[in-house]
ZAKEGU-608113 format. One record per residue (C-alpha): chain; residue in three letters; x, y, z. Coordinates in Angstrom, 3 decimals, always signed. Example, Ala and Ser with C-alpha at 12.3 -4.5 7.8 and 13.67 -1.06 7.14 Angstrom:
<sites>
<unit: A | code: ALA | east: +12.300 | north: -4.500 | up: +7.800>
<unit: A | code: SER | east: +13.670 | north: -1.060 | up: +7.140>
</sites>
This chain:
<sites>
<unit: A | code: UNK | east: +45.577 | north: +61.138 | up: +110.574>
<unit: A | code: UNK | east: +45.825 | north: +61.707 | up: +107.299>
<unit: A | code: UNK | east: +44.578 | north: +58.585 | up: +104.901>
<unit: A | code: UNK | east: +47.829 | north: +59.492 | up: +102.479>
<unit: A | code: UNK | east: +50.285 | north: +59.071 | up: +105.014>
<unit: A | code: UNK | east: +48.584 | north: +56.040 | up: +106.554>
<unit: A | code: UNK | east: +49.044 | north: +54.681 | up: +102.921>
<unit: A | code: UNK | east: +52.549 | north: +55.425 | up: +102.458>
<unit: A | code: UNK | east: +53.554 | north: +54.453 | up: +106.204>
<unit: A | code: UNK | east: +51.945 | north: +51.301 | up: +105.134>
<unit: A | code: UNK | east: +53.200 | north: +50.884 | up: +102.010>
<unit: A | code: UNK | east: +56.865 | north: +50.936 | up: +104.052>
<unit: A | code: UNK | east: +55.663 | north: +48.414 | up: +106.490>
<unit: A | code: UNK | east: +55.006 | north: +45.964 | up: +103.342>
<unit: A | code: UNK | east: +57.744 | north: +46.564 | up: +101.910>
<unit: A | code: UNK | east: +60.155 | north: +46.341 | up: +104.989>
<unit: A | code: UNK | east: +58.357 | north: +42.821 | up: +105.532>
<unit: A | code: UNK | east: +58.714 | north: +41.505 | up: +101.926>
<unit: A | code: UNK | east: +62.975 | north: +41.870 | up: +102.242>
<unit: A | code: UNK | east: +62.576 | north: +40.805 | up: +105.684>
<unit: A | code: UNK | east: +60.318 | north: +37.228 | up: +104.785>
<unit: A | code: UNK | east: +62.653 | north: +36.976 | up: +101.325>
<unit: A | code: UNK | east: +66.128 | north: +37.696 | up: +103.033>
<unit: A | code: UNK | east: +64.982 | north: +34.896 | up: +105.891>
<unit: A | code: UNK | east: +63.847 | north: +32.533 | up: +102.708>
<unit: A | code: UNK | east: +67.693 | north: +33.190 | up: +100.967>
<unit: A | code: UNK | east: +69.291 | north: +32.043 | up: +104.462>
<unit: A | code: UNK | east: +66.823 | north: +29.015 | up: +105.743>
<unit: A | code: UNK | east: +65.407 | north: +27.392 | up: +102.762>
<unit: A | code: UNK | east: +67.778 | north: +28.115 | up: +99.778>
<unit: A | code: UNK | east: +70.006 | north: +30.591 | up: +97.887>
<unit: A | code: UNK | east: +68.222 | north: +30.274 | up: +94.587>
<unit: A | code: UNK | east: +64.727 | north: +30.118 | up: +95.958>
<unit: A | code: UNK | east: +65.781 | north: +33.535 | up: +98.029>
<unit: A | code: UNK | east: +67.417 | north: +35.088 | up: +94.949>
<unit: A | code: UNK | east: +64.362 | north: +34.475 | up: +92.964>
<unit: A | code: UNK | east: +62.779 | north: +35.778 | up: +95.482>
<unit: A | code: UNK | east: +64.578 | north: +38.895 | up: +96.369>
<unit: A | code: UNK | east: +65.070 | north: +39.521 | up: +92.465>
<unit: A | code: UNK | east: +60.844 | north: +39.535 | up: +91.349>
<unit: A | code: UNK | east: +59.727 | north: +43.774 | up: +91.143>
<unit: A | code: UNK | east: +58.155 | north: +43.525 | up: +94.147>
<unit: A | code: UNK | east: +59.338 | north: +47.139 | up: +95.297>
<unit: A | code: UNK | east: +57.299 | north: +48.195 | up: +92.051>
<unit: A | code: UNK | east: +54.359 | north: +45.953 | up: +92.559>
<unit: A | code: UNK | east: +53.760 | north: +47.043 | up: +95.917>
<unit: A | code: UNK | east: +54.545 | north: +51.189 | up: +94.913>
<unit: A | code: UNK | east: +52.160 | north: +50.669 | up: +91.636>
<unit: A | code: UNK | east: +49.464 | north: +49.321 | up: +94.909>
<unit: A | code: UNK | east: +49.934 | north: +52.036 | up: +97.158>
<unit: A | code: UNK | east: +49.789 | north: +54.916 | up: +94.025>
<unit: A | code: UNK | east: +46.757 | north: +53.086 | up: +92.518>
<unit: A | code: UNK | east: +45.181 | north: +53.396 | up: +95.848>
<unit: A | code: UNK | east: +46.439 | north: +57.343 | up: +96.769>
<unit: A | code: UNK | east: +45.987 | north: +58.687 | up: +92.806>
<unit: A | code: UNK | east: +43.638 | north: +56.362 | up: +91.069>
<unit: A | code: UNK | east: +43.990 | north: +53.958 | up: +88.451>
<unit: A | code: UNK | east: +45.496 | north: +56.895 | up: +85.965>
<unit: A | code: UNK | east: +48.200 | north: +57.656 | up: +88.333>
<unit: A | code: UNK | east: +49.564 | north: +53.741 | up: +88.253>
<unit: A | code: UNK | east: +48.656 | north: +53.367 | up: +85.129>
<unit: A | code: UNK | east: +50.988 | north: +56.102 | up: +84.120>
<unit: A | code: UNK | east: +53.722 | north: +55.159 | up: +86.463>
<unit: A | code: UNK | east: +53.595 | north: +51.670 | up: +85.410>
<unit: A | code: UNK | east: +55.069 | north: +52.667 | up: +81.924>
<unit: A | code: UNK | east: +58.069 | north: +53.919 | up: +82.984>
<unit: A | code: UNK | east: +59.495 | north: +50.676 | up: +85.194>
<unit: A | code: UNK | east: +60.666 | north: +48.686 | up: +81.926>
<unit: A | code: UNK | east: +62.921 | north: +51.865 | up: +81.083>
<unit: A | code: UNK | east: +64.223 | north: +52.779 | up: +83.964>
<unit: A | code: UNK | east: +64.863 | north: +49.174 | up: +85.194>
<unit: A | code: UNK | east: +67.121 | north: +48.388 | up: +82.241>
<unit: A | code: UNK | east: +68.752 | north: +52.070 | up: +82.917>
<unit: A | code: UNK | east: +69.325 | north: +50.739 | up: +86.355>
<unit: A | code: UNK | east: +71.699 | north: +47.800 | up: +85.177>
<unit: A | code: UNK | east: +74.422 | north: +50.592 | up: +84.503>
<unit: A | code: UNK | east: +73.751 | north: +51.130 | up: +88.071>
<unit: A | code: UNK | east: +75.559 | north: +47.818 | up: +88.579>
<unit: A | code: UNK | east: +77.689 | north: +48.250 | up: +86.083>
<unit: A | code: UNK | east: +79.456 | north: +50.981 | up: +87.603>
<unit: A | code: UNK | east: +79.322 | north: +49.365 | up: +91.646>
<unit: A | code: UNK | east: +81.550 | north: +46.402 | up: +89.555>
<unit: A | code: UNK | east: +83.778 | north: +48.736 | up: +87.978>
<unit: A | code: UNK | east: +84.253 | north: +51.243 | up: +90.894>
<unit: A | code: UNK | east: +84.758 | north: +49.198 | up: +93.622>
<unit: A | code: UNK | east: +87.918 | north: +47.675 | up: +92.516>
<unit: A | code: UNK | east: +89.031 | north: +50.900 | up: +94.109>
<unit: A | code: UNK | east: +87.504 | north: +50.198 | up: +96.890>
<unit: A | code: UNK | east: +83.909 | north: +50.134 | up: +98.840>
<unit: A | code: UNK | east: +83.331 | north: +53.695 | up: +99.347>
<unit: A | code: UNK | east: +84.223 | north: +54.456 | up: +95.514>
<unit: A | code: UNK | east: +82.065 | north: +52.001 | up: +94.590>
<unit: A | code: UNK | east: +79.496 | north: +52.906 | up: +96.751>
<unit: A | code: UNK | east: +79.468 | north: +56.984 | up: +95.915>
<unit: A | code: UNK | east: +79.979 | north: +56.475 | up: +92.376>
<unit: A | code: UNK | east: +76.801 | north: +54.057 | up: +91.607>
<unit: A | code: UNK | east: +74.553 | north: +56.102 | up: +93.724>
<unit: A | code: UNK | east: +75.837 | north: +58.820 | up: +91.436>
<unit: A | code: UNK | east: +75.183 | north: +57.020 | up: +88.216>
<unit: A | code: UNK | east: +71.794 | north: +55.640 | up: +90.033>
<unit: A | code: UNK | east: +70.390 | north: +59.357 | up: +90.394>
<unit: A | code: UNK | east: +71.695 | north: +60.203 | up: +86.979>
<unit: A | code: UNK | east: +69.579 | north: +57.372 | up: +85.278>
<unit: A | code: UNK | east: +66.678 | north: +58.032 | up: +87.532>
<unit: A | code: UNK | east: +66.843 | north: +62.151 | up: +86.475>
<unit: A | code: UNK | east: +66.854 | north: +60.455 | up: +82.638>
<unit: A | code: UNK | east: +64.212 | north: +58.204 | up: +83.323>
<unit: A | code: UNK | east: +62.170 | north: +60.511 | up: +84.618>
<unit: A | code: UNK | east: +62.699 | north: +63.237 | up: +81.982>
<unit: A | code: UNK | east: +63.031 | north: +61.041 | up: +79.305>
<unit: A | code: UNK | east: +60.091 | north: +58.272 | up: +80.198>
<unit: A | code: UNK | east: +58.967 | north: +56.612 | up: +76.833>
<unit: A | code: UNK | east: +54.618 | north: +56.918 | up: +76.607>
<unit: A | code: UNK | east: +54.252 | north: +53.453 | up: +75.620>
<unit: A | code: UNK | east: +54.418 | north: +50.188 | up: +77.345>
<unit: A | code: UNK | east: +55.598 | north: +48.762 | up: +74.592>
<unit: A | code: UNK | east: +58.226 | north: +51.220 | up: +73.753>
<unit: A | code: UNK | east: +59.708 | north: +50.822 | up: +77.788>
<unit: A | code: UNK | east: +59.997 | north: +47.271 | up: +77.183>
<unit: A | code: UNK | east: +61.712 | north: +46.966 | up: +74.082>
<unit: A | code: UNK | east: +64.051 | north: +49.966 | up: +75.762>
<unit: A | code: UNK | east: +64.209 | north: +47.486 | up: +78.507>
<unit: A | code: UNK | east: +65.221 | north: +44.303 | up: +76.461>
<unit: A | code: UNK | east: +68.011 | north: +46.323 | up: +74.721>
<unit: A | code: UNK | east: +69.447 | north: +47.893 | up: +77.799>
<unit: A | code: UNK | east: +69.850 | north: +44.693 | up: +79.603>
<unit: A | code: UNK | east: +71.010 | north: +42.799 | up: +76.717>
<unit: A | code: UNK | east: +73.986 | north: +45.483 | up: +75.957>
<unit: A | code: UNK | east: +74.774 | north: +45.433 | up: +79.947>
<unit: A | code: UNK | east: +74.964 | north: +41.770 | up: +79.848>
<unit: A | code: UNK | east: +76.867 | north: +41.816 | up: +76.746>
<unit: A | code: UNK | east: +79.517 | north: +44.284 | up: +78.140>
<unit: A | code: UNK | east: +79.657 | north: +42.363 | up: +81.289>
<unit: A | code: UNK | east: +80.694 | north: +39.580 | up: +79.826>
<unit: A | code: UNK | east: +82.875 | north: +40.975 | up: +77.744>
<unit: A | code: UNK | east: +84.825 | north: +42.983 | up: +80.136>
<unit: A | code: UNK | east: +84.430 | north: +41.854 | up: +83.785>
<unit: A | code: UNK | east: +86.417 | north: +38.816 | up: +84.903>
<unit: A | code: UNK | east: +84.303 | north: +37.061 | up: +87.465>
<unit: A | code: UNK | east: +86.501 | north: +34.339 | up: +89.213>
<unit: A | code: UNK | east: +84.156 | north: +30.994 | up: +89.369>
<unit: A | code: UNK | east: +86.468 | north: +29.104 | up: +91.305>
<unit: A | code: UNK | east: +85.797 | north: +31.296 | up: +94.437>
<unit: A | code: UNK | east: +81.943 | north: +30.367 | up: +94.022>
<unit: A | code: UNK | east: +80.869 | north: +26.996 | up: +95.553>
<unit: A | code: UNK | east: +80.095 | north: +24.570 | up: +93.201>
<unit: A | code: UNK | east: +76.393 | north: +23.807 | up: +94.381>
<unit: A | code: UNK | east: +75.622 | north: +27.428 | up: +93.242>
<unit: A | code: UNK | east: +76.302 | north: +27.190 | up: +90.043>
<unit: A | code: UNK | east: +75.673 | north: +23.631 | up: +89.252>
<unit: A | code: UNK | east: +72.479 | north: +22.888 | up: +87.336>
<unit: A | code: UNK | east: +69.830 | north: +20.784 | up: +89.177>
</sites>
């Protein structure tokens, strides 16, 4: 068999594991713990592996620029499952993956060449989704139990 498609037939198995072991860690040990978890770039850490190991060093190195970029490109990605599914689940559903594939087509054509460029990028994307969320999404906190958002 081919050694690239052993790679990326592994690189599945991983990462099918990983959400399997965090998703089990959310619902036996702790919420937080699990979200923590489930929220580290782990996808990316274990694609950046398996391209390191099928391209070479260059080829991760090169890939590993763009994640900062397109990671704070992806938080309009929530943004718009928030908004759209107040008209329901399928809306919401169609309409991110839309805005998903448009980010990733921008990311893609538009990747910055410097690490340092994606991750200031990065830090002003998330800050202006954050901001906006805040500013114009109602989340009701009395539906969420209190020993999630208490502080320790």
């Amino acid at each position: 068999m081919d050694p690239f498609i052993v790679k990326v037939i592994l690189s599945l198995i991983i990462g099918i594991i990983w959400v399997i072991v965090s998703t089990n860690i959310a619902e036996r040990v702790s919420g937080r713990l699990g979200g923590f978890i489930l929220g580290l770039p782990s996808t990316a850490a274990i694609s950046l592996l398996f391209i390191g190991l099928t391209q070479g060093t260059s080829g991760a190195l090169t890939s590993s620029v763009i994640i900062p970029f397109s990671s704070g490109l992806y938080c309009f990605y929530y943004i718009a499952y928030l908004q759209l599914t107040r008209k329901g689940f399928k809306m919401g559903f169609i309409g991110s993956l839309i805005v998903w594939f448009v980010f990733a087509f921008l990311a893609a054509t538009f990747s910055p060449q410097n690490i340092f460029i994606s991750a200031i990028l990065w830090l002003l994307l998330v800050t202006l989704c954050i901001w906006w969320t805040v500013k114009n999404i109602h989340i009701n906190h009395k539906i969420i139990p209190k020993e999630i958002i208490s502080i320790p």
